[in-house]
C-alpha positions in Angstrom: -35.1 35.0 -75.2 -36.6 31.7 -74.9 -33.0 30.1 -75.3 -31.6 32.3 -72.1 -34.9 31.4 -69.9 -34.5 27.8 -70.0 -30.3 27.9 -70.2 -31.0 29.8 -66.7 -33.6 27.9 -65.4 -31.2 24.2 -66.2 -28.5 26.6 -63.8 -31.0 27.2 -61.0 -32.1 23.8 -61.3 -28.3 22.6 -61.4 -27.2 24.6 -58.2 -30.2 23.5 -56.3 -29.2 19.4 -56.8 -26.0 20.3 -55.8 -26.9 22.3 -52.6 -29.5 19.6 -51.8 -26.4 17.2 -52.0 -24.3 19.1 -50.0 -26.8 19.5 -47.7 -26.9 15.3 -47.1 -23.3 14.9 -47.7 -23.4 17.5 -43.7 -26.1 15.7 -42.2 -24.5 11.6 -43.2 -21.2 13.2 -41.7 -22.5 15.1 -38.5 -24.9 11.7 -37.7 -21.4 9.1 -37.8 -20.2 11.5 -36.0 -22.8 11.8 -33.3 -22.3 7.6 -33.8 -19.0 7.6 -33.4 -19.3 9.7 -30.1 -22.0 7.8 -28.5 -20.0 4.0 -29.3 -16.9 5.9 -28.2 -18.7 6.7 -24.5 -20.2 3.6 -24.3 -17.0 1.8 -24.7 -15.3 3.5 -22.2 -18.6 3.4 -19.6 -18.5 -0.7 -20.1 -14.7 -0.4 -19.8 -15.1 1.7 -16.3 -17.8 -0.8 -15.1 -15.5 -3.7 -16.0 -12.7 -2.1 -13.9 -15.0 -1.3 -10.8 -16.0 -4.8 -10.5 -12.6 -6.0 -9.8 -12.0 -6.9 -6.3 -8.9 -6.7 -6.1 -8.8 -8.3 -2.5 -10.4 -11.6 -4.0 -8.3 -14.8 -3.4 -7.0 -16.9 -6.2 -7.5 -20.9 -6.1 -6.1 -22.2 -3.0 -5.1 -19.1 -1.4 -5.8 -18.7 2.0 -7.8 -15.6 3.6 -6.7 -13.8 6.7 -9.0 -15.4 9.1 -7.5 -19.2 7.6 -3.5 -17.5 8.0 -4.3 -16.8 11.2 -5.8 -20.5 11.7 -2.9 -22.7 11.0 -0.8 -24.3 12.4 2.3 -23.3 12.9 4.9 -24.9 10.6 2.1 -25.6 8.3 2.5 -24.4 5.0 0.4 -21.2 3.9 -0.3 -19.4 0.9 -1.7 -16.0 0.8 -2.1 -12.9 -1.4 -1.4 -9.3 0.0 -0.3 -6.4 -1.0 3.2 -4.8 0.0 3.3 -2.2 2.6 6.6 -1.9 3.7 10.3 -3.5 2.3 12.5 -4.0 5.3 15.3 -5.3 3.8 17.2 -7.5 0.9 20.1 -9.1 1.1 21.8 -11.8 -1.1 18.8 -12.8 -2.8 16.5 -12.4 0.2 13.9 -10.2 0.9 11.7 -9.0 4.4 8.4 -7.4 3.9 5.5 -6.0 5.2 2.3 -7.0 3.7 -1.4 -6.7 4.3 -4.9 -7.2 2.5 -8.3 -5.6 4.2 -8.5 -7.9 6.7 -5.2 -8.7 8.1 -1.5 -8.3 8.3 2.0 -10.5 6.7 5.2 -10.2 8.3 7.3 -12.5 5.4 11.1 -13.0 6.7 13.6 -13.5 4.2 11.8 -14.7 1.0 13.7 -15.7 -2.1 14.0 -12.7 -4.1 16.7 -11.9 -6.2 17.4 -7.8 -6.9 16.1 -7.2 -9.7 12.5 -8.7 -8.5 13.4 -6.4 -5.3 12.8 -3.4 -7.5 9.9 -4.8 -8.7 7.6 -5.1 -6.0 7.1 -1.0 -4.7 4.4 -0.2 -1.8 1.2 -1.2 -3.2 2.5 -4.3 -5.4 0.3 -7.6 -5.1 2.4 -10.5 -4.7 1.3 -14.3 -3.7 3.3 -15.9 -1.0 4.0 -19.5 -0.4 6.0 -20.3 2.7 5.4 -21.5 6.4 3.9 -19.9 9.3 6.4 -19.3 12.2 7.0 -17.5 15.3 10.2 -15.9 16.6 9.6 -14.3 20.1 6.0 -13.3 19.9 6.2 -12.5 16.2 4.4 -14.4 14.0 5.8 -14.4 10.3 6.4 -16.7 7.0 9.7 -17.7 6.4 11.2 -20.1 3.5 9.2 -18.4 1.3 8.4 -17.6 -2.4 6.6 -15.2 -3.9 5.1 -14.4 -7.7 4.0 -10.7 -8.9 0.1 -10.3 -9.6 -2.0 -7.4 -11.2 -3.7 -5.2 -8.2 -2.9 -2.5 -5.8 -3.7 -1.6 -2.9 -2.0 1.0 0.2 -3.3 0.7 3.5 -4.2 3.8 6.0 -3.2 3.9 9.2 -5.2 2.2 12.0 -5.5 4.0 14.9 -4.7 0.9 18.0 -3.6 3.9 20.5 -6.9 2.4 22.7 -6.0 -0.7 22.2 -2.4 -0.5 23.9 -2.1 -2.7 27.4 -4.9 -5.1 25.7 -5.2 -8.7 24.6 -7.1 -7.3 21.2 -3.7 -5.4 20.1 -1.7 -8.8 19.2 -4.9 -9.0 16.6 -3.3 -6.3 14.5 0.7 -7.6 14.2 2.0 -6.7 11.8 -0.4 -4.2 10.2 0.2 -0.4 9.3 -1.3 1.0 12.7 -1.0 4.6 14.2 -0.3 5.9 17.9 -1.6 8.9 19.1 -0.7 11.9 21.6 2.1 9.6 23.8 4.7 11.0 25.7 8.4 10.6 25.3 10.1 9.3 28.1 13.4 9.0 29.2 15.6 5.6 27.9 18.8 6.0 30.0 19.2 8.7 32.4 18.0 11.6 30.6 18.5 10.2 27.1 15.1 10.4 25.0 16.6 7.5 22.9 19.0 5.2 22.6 21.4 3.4 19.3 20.1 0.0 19.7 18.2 -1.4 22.7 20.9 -1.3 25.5 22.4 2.1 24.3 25.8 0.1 22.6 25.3 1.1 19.1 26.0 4.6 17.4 24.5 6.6 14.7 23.3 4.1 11.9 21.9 1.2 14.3 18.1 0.9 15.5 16.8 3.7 17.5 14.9 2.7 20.7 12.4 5.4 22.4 10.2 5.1 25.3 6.9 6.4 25.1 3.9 6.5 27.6 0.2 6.7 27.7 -2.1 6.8 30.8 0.9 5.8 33.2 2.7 3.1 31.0 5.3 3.1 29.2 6.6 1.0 26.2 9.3 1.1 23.6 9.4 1.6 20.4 11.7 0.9 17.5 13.1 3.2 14.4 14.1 -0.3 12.5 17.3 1.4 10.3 17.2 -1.6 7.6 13.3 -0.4 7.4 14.1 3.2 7.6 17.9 4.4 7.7 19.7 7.2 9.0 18.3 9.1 5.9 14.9 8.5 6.6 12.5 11.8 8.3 11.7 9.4 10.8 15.3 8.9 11.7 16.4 12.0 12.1 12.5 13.0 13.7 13.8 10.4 16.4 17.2 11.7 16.8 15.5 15.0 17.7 13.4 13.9 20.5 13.2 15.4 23.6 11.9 13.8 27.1 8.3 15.2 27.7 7.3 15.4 23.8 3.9 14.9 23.2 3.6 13.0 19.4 1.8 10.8 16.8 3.5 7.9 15.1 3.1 5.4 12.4 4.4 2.4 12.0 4.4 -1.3 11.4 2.7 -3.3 14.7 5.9 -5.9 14.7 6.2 -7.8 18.2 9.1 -9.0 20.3 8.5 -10.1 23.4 5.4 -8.1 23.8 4.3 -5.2 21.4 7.8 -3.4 20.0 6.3 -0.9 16.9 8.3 -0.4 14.0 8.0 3.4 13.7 8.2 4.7 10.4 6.8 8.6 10.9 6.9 11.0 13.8 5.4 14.0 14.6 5.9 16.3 17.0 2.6 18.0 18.3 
């Protein structure tokens, strides 16, 4: 009897140093795991801090901002960082862009850019630019330039300039992404509400030209078909026009001889 009391008392005594065990063998595992989880959220709070303190508008070494662009000379050299808005065209191993930062606007004419770089540089790429400041009737652009692919991106929204139209302050924004709002469609020719290039000579394909008014003047406008071709919404939204339209636009502020919009969306209110 004596035998079985202490045989069973060794078991009870056995199962108990094993459930103890098991019982720290849960509580070592659940508190790395609780570790684990709270070095696993830290990381990735530090990493989200790290990314929000990029700027991605700051200027590399020797890069120029807006306000020194719009400084120099003209045939001076200039080098700037932006961030593409709008590819106009490319053509044997040249390329036309639209570019833009926060504070200003690019208009880069034929830079050297061979096709497969082309497809490398979508709306939103940040490129650096080296080239010289020019002007072609009114426009203000770089030309002989080169370019190199940096990390950053960045898409502009519209700037409403419909106020600023007829004023000195709208040459300020060439170039940018800008918006027009609630002008009227006027005739081109006759009782035409466009025309297929600026003196009605072109056909379906070429650059559409509209008139459009606000407050009693008019100006014209320009669907640019290398910018936006007869595929384009906007194309076909121009073909559609009708004299007395009321409608909103975007488009790149280009200049020629006085303000001349590339439009790149219309609607019809």
């Amino acid at each position: 009897m004596k035998k079985f009391i202490a045989m069973t008392l060794a078991l009870v005594m056995m199962l108990a140093m094993f459930a103890g065990c098991s019982a720290k063998e849960e509580a070592t595992t659940a508190a790395t795991e609780s570790t684990t989880a709270a070095t696993e959220a830290t990381t990735a709070a530090t990493e989200a801090a790290t990314e929000a303190e990029v700027d991605i508008h700051a200027k590399g070494e020797g890069v120029m901002t807006y306000a020194d662009y719009a400084a120099a000379e003209l045939d001076s050299e200039v080098v700037i960082e932006a961030f593409v808005q709008g590819k106009q065209s490319w053509w044997e191993d040249k390329a036309t862009v639209y570019l833009q930062d926060k504070d200003g606007a690019y208009f880069v004419y034929e830079m050297a850019c061979s096709e497969d770089d082309y497809a490398k540089i979508p709306t939103g790429t940040k490129i650096k630019v080296t080239g010289y400041k020019a002007e072609w009737a009114g426009e203000v652009e770089i030309i002989d330039a080169t370019f190199e692919i940096l990390e950053g991106e960045y898409i502009a929204e519209a700037t409403d300039v419909t106020a600023l139209l007829g004023s000195d302050e709208l040459v300020e924004k060439q170039n940018m992404f800008v918006s027009f709002k609630g002008m009227t469609v006027e005739a081109s020719e006759g009782d035409a509400a466009f025309l297929y290039k600026w003196d009605g000579s072109g056909q379906e394909g070429d650059d559409i030209y509209f008139n459009v008014s606000l407050d009693g003047t008019t100006y014209t406008f320009t669907v640019e078909s290398y910018l936006t071709d007869s595929i384009t919404d906007v194309y076909k939204a121009a073909q559609g026009l009708n004299v007395g339209d009321v409608i909103d636009m975007e488009g790149f502020l280009y200049w020629y001889e006085g303000v001349n919009p590339h439009i790149t969306a219309i609607t019809v209110k």
